[in-house]
N, C-alpha and C positions, 0 to 999 in steps of 0.2 A: 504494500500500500504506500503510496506517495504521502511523505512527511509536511506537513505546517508547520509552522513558526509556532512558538507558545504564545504569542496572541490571539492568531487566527484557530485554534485549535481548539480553544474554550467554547463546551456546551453552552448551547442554547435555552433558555427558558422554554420548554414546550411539552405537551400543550396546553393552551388556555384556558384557566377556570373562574368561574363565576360571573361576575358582571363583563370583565373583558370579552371571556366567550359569546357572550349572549347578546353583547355588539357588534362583535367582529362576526357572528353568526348572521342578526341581522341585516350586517353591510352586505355581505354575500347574495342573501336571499332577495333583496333589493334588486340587487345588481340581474342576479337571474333571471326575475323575470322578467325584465324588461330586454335583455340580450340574447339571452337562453332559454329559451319557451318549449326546448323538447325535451324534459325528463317524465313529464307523466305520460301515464298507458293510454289516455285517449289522445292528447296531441301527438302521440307518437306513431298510433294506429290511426288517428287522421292521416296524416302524412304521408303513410306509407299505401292506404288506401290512395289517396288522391295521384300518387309516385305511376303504381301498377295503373291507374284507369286512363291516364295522361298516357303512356306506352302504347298501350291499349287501343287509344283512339289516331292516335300519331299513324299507328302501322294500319288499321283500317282505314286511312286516307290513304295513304302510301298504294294501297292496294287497288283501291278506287283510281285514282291518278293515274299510273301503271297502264288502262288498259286503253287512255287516249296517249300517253306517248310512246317515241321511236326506242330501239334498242337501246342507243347510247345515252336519251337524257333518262330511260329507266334507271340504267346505272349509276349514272350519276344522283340522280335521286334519290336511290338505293344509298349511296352510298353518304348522301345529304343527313338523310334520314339516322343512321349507323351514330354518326357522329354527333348530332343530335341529341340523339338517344342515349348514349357513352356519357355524352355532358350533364343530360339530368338527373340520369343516376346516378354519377359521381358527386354533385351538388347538391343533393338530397340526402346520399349515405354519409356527404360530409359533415352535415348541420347534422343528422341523427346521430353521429359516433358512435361511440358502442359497439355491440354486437353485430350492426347494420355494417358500420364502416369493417368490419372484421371479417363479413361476409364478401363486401366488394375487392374486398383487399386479397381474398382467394380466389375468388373469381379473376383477377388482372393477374393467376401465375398462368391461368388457361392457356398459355401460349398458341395449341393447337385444335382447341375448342372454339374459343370465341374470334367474332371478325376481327380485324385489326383497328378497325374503328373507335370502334368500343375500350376494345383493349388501353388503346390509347389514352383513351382519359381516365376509365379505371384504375389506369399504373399510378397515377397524380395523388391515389388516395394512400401510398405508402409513404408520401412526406407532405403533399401538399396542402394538409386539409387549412383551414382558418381558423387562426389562434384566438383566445379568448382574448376580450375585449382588455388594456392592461388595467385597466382600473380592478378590473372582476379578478387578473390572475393574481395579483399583487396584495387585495384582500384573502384571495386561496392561501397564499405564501404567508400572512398574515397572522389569518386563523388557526396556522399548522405549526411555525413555528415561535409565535408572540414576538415578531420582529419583523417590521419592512424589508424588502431586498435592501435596502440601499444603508440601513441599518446592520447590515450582517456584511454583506459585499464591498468591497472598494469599487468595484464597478458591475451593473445590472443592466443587460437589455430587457426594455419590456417589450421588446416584438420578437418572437419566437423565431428561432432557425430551424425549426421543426417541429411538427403537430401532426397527432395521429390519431387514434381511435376512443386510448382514453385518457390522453394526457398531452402537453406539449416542453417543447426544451428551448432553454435560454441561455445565452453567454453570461458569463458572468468571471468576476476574477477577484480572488481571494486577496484578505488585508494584506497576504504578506507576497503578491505578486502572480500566484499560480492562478491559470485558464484552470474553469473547471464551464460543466455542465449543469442545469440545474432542471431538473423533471418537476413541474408540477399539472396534478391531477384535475381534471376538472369537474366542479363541486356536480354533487349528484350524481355522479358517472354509476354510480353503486344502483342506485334506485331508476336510474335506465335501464339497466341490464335486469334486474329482476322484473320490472315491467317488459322488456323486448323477450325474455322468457315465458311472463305469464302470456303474453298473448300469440308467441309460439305452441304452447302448449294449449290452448285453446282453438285455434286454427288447426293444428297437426291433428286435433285427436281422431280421423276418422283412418290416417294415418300411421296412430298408432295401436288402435285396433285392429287394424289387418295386420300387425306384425314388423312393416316397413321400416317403421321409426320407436325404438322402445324408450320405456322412460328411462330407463338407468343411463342411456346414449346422452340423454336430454340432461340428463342432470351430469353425469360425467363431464357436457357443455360448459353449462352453469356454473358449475363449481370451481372448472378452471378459468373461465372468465371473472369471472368474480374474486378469485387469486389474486387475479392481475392489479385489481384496487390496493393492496399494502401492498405499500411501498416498501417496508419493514422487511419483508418474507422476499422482495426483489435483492433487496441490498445484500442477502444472506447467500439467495442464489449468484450474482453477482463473485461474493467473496467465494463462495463453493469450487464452479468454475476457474477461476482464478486459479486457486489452489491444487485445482488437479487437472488441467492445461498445461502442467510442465512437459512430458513426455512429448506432445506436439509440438512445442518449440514454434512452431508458425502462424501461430494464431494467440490475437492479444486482445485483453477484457478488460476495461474500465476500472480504476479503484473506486471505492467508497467514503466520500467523506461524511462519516455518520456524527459527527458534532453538528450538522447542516443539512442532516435528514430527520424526517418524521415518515410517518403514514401515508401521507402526502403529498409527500416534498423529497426528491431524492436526487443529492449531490455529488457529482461523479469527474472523474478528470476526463480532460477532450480524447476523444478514438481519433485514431490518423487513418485517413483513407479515403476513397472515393466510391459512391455509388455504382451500382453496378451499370447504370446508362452512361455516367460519366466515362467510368472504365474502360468499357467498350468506344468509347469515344474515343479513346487516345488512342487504339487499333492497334492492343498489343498481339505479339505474333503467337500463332499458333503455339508452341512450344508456353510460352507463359500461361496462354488459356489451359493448357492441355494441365500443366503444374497445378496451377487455381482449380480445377477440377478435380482433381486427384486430392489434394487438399481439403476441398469440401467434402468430394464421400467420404476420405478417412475421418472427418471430425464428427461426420454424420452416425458412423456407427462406432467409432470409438463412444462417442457417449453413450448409445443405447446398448453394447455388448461389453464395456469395460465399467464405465459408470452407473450403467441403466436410472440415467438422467437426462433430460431429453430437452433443448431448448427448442421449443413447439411453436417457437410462433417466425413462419420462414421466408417471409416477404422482402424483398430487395433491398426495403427502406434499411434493414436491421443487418446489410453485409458491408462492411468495408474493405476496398480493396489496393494493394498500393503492387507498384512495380516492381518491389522485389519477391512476388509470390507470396507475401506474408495477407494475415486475413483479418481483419478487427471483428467484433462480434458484438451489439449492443442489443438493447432491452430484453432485460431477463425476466420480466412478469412473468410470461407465460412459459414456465418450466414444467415438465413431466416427469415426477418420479414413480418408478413404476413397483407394482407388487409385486413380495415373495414370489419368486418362482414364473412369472410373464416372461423375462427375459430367457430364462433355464430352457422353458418351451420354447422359444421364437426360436433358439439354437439348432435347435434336432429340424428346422424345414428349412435353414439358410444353405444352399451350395446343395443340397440333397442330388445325392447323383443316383438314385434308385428309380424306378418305373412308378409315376404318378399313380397309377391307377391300383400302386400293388398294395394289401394288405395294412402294412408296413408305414405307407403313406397317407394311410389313412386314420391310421391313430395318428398318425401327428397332426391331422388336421384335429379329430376331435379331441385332443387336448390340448388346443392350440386355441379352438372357436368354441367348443361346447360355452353354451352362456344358461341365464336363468331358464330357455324356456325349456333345457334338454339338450338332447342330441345334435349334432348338426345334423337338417335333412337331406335328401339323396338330391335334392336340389342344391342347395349349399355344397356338397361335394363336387358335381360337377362343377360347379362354377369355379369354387377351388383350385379344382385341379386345371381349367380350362386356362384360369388366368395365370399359374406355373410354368405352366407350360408353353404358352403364348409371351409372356411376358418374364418371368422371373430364369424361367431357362435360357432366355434370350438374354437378358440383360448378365446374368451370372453364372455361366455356364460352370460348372463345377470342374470340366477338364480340360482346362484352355490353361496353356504355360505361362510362366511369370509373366512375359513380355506382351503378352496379349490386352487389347486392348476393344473398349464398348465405344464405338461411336455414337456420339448425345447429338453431332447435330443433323443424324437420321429423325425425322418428326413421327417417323410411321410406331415406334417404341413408345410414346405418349397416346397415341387412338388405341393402342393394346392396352394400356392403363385404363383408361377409361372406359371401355369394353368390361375390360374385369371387374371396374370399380360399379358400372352398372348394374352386372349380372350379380354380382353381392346384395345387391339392395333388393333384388326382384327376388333372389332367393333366401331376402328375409334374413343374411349372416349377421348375428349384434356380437360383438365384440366392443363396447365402451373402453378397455382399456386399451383401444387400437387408435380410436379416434383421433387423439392429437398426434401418436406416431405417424401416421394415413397421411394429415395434414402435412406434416413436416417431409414426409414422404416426397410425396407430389412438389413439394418446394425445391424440394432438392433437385429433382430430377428436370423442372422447369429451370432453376438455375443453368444447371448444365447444359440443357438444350440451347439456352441462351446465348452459352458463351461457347459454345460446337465445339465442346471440349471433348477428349478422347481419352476415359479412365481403365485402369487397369483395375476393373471392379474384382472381379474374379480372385486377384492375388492381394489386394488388400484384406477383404472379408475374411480371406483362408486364413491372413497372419493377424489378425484379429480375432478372429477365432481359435487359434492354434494360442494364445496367449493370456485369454480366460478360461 
């Protein structure tokens, strides 16, 4: 952890009680609703009603229009429309934040799903969303720590260099010299999310009565979303990582300066790096993408088969990337630690070089997927085996020599993903504690496609394996 001065190192009063809180409480709630008008379940569920019927009637024009003009201004219209549409829903999921913004934010890794249109403004929601007003984040900072920024800080920007889903981050530079970063949360973010749940769970239920969607998925959801609000249990994951990132050597994490955190409020020193559209901007050569790829799947499964801890939340906004191959790593809200024995099983189906269909491979699946409601069914099995075999034997072939390597920027590997990931849902597979590995999954694997990177998957996984 990077050291401060004995000035700047002295805890802070926090948090506030009595009459202070209950001003500094008010200030906030003032401020919210007159700025902030989407925390509750019916403005929220307005909204997103009005979001879908607006789409809705956009493409029933579209469609109308279409059948008085020529080939070319179709497409163009088509493509009018695309972008359009990309834009409203990107400026909708970003005033919603939340669980909304968390949604769109997976939707923009779809590389090979969605048009490019869309995509396009999509991707804007993994930095660009709109910071809170500073009067509103500076009472947040307030309320959390019993001290102004400018009171704690030698120097405080109050306009965000980045804002996400449930929180944004500001410059800032300690008494005694040091850039740090400073996270604060935005009030209510808690009471969104279990509002954008209840009325998930109220919409989904016909859903999840047929089986498609179960609750424990739903609250397995929940409940790592809602992690993601302490900041306390971030700073922890944070130091975690830190601490056993040594063996990697190429990937670097944030300290915590917890004399200038709360629950709230989470202060960290600056990550070096660049975005991943940046990155690719500077048009580094194959060879460097090929490293940075290789790189990423190794940290990807080092965590989930030497850790089995899992930084789950896999969006662009959160990779940094510099020239020498090296990787920064931020926001650790949404961490995955997994149960006794999840990982033990995921072991015995990685690199499986036996016949899908034998015996054999099928205990591994049912004690891999068996969830509450029983057995996996003979539906689930095929799909199982269908997506191993189409996809996992493809991308990991068990008997390919060290030197071999998976080319990521074949796109036909990601419609095999999604094929699999479909036929899972139709046959009804729950596994909850697959869900945020799934996400982080799919992250990965869009990363790489990204940068047409070329990993020696196969020979990583064996010596990751060979090592737990």
């Amino acid at each position: 952890m990077a050291k401060t001065s004995k000035a700047s190192s002295a805890p802070l009063a926090h948090p506030l009680s009595g009459a202070a809180a209950r001003t500094a409480g008010t200030t906030i709630g003032t401020i919210l609703q007159k700025i902030y008008p989407t925390t509750t379940a019916k403005g929220r569920m307005i909204r997103l009603g009005a979001l879908t019927a607006g789409i809705t009637g956009s493409y029933v024009g579209y469609m109308l229009q279409r059948l008085f003009l020529g080939e070319a201004q179709r497409e163009q219209r088509r493509k009018t429309l695309l972008t359009h549409t990309g834009r409203r829903i990107r400026d909708e999921l970003m005033t919603l934040r939340g669980p909304a913004m968390k949604f769109g934010q997976a939707l923009s890794l779809q590389t090979d799903i969605l048009p490019e249109e869309i995509l396009t403004e999509l991707s804007k929601l993994q930095m660009e969303a709109p910071g809170m007003h500073p009067s509103l984040a500076e009472a947040q900072f307030k309320a959390s720590l019993g001290r102004a920024p400018l009171d704690v800080f030698k120097m405080f920007e109050p306009e965000p260099f980045a804002a996400a889903s449930l929180g944004q981050v500001h410059r800032a530079v300690l008494r005694d010299g040091t850039p740090v970063a400073v996270k604060i949360q935005y009030p209510e973010i808690r009471a969104a999310i279990e509002n954008d749940f209840r009325w998930i769970r109220n919409t989904s239920l016909p859903i999840q009565l047929s089986g498609h969607l179960t609750k424990t998925t739903l609250d397995e959801m929940e409940s790592q979303i809602l992690a993601e609000t302490d900041y306390v249990r971030e700073a922890d994951n944070l130091t975690f990582f830190k601490n056993h990132f040594g063996p990697l050597g190429f990937v670097a994490v944030p300290d915590v300066y917890r004399a200038y955190s709360s629950d709230r409020v989470l202060t960290m020193s600056v990550a070096r790096g660049q975005h991943l559209d940046a990155f690719l901007a500077t048009r580094p050569s194959q060879k460097l993408r090929d490293a940075i790829g290789s790189r990423l799947f190794e940290l990807f499964w080092f965590q989930v088969l030497v850790l089995e801890r899992l930084h789950a939340d896999p969006h662009w906004g959160n990779y940094l990337f510099n020239a020498d191959g090296s990787i920064g790593l931020i926001d650790f809200g949404c961490v995955k630690a997994f149960g006794a024995g999840v990982i033990r099983r995921m072991r015995k189906g990685i690199l499986f070089s036996g016949d899908f269909d034998s015996p054999e491979f099928h205990r591994v699946i049912e004690e891999q997927f068996t969830g509450p409601r029983g057995k996996v069914s003979s539906a689930g099995h095929r799909a199982i085996v269908s997506g191993a075999a189409r996809f996992y034997r493809r991308v990991y072939p068990p008997d390919r020599p060290a030197d071999w390597t998976f080319d990521f920027a074949d796109a036909a590997f990601l419609r095999e993903l999604a094929r699999f990931a479909a036929n899972g849902v139709r046959a009804r597979i729950a596994a909850p504690e697959y869900v945020f590995l799934m996400r982080a999954e799919v992250g990965l694997y869009s990363t790489l496609h990204r940068l047409r990177a070329r990993v020696p998957t196969s020979a990583i996984t064996r010596r990751l394996l060979a090592n737990t």
